[in-house]
VODRENTOR-163717 format. One line per field, with one value per atom (N, C-alpha, C): z, x, y; residue number from 1; atom name; residue in three letters; chain. Coordinates in Angstrom, 1 decimal. Layout:
BEGIN
w c(Z, ...)
u c(X, ...)
v c(Y, ...)
resi c(NUM, ...)
name c(CA, ...)
resn c(ALA, ...)
chain c(A, ...)
This chain:
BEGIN
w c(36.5, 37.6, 37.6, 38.8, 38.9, 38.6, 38.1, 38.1, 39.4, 40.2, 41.3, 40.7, 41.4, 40.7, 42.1, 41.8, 42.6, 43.4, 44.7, 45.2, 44.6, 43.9, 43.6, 42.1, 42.0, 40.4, 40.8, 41.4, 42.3, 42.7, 43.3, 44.1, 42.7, 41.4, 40.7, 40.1, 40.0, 39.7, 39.7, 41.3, 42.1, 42.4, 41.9, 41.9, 40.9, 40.8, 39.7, 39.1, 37.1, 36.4, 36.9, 36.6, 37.1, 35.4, 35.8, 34.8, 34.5, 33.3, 32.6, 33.5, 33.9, 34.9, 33.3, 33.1, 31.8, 32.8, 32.3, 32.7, 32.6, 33.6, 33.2, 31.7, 31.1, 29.5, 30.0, 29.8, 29.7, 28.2, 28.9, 27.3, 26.9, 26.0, 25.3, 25.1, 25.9, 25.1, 23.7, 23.5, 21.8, 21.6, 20.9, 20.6, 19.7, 20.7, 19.8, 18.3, 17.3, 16.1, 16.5, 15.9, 16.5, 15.1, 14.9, 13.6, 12.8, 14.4, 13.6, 13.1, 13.3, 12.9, 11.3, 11.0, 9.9, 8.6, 8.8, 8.1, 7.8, 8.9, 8.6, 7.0, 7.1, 5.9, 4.7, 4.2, 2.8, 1.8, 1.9, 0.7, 1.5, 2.3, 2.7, 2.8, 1.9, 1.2, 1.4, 2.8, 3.2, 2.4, 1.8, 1.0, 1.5, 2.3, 2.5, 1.5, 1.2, 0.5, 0.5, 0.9, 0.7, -0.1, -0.4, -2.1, -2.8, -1.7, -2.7, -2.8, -1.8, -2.4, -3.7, -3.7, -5.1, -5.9, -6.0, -7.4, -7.9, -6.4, -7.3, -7.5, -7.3, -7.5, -9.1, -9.5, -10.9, -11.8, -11.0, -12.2, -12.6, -11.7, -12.0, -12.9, -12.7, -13.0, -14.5, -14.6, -15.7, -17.3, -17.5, -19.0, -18.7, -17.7, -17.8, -17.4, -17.7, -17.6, -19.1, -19.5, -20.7, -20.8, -21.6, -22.0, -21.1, -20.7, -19.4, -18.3, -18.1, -16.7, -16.4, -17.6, -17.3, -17.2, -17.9, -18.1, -16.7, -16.1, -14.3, -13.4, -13.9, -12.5, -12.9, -14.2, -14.6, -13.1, -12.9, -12.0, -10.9, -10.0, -8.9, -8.6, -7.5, -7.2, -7.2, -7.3, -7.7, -9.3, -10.1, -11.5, -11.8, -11.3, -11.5, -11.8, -10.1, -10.6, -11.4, -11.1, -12.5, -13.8, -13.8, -15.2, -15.7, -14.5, -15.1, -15.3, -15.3, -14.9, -16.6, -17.0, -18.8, -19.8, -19.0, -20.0, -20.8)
u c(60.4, 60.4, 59.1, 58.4, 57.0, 57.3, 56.6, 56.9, 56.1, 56.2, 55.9, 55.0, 53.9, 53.2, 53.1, 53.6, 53.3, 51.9, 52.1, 50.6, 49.1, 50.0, 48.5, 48.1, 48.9, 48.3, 47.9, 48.0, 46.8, 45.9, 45.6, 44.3, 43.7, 44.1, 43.5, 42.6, 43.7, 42.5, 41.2, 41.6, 40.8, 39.5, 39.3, 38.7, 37.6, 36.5, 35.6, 35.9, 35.9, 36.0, 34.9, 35.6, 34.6, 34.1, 32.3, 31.8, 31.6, 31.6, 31.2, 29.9, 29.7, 28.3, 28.1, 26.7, 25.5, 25.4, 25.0, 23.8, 22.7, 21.8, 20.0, 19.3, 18.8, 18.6, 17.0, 16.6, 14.6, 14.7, 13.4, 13.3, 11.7, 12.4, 10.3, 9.7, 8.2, 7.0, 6.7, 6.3, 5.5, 4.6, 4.8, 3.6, 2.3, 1.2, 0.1, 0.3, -0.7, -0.3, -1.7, -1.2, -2.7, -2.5, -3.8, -4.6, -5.3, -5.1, -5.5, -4.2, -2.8, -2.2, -1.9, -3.0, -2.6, -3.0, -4.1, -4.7, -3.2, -2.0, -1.5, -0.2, -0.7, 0.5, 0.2, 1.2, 1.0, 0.5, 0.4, 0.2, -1.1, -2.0, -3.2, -3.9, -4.8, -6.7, -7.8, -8.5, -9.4, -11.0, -11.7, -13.1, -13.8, -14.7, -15.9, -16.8, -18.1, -19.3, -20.5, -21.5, -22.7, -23.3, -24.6, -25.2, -25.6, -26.3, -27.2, -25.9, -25.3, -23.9, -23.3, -22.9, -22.0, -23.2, -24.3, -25.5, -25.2, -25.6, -25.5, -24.4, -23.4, -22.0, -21.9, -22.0, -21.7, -23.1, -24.1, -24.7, -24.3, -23.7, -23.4, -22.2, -21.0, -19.9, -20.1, -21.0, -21.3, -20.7, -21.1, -21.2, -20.1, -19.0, -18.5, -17.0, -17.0, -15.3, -15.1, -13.7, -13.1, -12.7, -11.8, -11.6, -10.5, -9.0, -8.4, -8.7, -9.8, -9.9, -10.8, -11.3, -11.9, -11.1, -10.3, -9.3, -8.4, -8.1, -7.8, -8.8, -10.1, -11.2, -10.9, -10.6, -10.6, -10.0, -8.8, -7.8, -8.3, -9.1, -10.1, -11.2, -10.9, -11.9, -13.1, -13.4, -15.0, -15.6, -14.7, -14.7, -16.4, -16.1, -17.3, -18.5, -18.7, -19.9, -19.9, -19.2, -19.4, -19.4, -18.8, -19.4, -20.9, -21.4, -22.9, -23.8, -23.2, -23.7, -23.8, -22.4, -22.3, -22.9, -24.0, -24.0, -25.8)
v c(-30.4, -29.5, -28.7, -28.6, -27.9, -26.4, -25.3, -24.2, -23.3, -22.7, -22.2, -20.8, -21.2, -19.8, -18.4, -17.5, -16.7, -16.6, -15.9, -16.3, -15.5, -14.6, -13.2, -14.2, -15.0, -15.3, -16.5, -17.5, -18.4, -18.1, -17.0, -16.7, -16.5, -15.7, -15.2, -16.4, -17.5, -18.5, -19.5, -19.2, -19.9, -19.0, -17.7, -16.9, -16.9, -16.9, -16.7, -15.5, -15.7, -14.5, -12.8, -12.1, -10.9, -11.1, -10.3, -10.3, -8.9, -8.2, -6.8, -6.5, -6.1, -5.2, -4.5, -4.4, -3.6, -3.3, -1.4, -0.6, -0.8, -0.6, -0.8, -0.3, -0.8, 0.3, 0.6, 1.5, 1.7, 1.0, 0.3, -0.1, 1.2, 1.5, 2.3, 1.4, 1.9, 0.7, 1.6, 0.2, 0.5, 1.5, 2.6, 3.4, 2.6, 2.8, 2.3, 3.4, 2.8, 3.2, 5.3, 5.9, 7.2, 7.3, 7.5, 7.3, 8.8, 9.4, 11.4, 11.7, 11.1, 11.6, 11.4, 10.4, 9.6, 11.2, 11.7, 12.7, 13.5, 14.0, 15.4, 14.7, 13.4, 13.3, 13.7, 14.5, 14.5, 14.0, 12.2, 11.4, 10.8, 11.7, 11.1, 11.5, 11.2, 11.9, 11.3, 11.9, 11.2, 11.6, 10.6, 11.0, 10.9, 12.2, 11.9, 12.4, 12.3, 12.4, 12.0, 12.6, 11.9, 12.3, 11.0, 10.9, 11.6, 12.8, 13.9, 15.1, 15.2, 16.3, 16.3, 14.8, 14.0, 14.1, 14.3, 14.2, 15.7, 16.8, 17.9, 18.5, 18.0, 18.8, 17.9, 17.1, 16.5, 17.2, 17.2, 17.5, 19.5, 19.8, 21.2, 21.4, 20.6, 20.6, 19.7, 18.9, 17.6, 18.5, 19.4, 19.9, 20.9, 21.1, 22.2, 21.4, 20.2, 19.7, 19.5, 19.8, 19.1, 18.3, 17.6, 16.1, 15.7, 16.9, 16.6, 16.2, 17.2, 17.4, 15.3, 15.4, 14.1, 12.6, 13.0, 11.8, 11.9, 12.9, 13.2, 12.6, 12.5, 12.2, 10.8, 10.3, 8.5, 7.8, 8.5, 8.2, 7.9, 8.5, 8.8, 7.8, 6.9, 6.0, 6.6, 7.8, 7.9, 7.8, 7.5, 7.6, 6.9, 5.5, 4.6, 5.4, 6.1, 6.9, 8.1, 8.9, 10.1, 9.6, 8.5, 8.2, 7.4, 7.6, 7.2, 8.6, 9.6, 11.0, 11.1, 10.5, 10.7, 9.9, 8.9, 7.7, 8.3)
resi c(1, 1, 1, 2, 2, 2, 3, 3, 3, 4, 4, 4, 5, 5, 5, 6, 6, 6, 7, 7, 7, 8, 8, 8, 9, 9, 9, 10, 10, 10, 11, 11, 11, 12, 12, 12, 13, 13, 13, 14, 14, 14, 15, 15, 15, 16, 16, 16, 17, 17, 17, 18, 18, 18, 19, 19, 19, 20, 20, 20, 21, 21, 21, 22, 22, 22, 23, 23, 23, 24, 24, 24, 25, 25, 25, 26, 26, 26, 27, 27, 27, 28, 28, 28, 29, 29, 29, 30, 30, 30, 31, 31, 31, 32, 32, 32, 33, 33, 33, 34, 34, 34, 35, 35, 35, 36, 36, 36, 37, 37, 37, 38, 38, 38, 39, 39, 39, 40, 40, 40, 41, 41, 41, 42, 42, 42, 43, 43, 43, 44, 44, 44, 45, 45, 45, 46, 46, 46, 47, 47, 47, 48, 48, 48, 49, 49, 49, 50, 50, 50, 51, 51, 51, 52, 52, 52, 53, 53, 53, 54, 54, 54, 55, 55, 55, 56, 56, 56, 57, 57, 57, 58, 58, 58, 59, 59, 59, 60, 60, 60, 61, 61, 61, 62, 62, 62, 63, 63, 63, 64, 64, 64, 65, 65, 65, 66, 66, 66, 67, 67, 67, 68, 68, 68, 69, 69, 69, 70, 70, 70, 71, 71, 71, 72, 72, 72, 73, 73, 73, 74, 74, 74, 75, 75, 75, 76, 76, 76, 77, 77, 77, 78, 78, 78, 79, 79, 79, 80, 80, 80, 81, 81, 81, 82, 82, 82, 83, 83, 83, 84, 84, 84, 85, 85, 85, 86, 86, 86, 87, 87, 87)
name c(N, CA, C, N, CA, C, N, CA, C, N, CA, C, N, CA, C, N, CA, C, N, CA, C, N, CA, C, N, CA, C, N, CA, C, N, CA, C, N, CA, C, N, CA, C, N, CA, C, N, CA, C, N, CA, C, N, CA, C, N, CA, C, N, CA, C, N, CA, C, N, CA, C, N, CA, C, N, CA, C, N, CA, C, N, CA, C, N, CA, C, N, CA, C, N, CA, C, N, CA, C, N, CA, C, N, CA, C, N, CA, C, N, CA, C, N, CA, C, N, CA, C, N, CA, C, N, CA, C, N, CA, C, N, CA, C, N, CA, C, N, CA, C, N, CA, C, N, CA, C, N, CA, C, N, CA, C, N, CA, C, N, CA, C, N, CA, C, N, CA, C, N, CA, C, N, CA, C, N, CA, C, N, CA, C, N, CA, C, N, CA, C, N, CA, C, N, CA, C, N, CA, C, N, CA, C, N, CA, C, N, CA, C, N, CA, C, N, CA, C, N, CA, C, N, CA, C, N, CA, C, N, CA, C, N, CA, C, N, CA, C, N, CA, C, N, CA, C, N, CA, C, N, CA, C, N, CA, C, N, CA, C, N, CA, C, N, CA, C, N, CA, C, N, CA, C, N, CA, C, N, CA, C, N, CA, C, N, CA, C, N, CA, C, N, CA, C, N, CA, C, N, CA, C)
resn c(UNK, UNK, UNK, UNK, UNK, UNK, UNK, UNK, UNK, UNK, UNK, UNK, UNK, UNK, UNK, UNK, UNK, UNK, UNK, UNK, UNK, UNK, UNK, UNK, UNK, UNK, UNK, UNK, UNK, UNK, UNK, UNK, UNK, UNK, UNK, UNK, UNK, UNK, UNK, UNK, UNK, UNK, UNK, UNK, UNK, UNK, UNK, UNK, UNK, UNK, UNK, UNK, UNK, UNK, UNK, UNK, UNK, UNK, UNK, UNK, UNK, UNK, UNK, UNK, UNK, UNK, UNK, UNK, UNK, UNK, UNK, UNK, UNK, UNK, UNK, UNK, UNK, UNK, UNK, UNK, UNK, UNK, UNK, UNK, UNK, UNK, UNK, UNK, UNK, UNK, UNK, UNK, UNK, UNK, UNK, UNK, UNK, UNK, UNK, UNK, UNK, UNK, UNK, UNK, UNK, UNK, UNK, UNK, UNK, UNK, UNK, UNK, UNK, UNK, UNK, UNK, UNK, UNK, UNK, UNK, UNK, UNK, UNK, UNK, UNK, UNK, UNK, UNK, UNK, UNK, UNK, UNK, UNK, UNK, UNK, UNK, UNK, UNK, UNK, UNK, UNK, UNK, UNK, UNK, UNK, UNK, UNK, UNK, UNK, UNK, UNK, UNK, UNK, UNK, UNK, UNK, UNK, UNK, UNK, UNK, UNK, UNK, UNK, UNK, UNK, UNK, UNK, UNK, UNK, UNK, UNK, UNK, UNK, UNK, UNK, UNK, UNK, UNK, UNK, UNK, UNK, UNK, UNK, UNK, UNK, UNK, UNK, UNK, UNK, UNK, UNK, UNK, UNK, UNK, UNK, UNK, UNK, UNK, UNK, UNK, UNK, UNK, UNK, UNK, UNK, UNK, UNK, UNK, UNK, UNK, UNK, UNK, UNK, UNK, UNK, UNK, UNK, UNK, UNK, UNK, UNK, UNK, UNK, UNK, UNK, UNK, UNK, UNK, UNK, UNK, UNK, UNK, UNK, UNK, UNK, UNK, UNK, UNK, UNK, UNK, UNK, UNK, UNK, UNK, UNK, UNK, UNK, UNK, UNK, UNK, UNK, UNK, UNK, UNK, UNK, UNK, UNK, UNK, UNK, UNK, UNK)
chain c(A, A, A, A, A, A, A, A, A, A, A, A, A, A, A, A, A, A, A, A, A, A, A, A, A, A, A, A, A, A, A, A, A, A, A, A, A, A, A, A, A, A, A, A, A, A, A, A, A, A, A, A, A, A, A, A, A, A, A, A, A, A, A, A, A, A, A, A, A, A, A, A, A, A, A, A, A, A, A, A, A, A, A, A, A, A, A, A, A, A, A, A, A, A, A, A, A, A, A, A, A, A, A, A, A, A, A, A, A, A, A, A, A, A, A, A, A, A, A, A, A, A, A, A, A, A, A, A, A, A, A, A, A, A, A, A, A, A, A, A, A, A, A, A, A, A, A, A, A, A, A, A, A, A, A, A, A, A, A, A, A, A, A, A, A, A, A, A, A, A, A, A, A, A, A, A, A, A, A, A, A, A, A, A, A, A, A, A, A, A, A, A, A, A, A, A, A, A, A, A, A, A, A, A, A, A, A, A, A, A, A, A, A, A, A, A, A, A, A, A, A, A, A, A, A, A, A, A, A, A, A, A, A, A, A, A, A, A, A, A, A, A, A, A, A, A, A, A, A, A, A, A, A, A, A, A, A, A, A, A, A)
């Protein structure tokens, strides 16, 4: 025996599913990377120096660091040269 479907639940089938409607999202564009901001970080130490500055600030300071204070500059990519100040 057929089973008789009521009419509202026919139509329903014959009907395409309704689909969830999304809201529009903004999408953010990408911040380019800004590079002055790079300076305000804490863990960022920018070196400038030029040649004759770096000559007379070592030759003044040369005889007046101790053994700490030197073993601290080791650490410091300018080590290279202040140590030819000592040789």
């Amino acid at each position: 025996m057929e089973q008789e479907m009521s009419p509202q639940k026919n139509e329903a089938e014959n009907q395409p599913k309704r689909r969830i409607k999304m809201m529009a999202q903004k999408i953010k564009p990408k911040l380019k990377p800004n590079y002055d901001r790079k300076a305000k970080h804490p863990d960022y130490v920018q070196f400038r120096c030029n040649a004759y500055a770096f000559n007379s600030i070592i030759r003044d300071i040369k005889d007046k660091l101790n053994e700490r204070q030197k073993k601290l500059l080791k650490k410091t990519p300018f080590w290279n040269l202040i140590e030819l100040f000592y040789l």
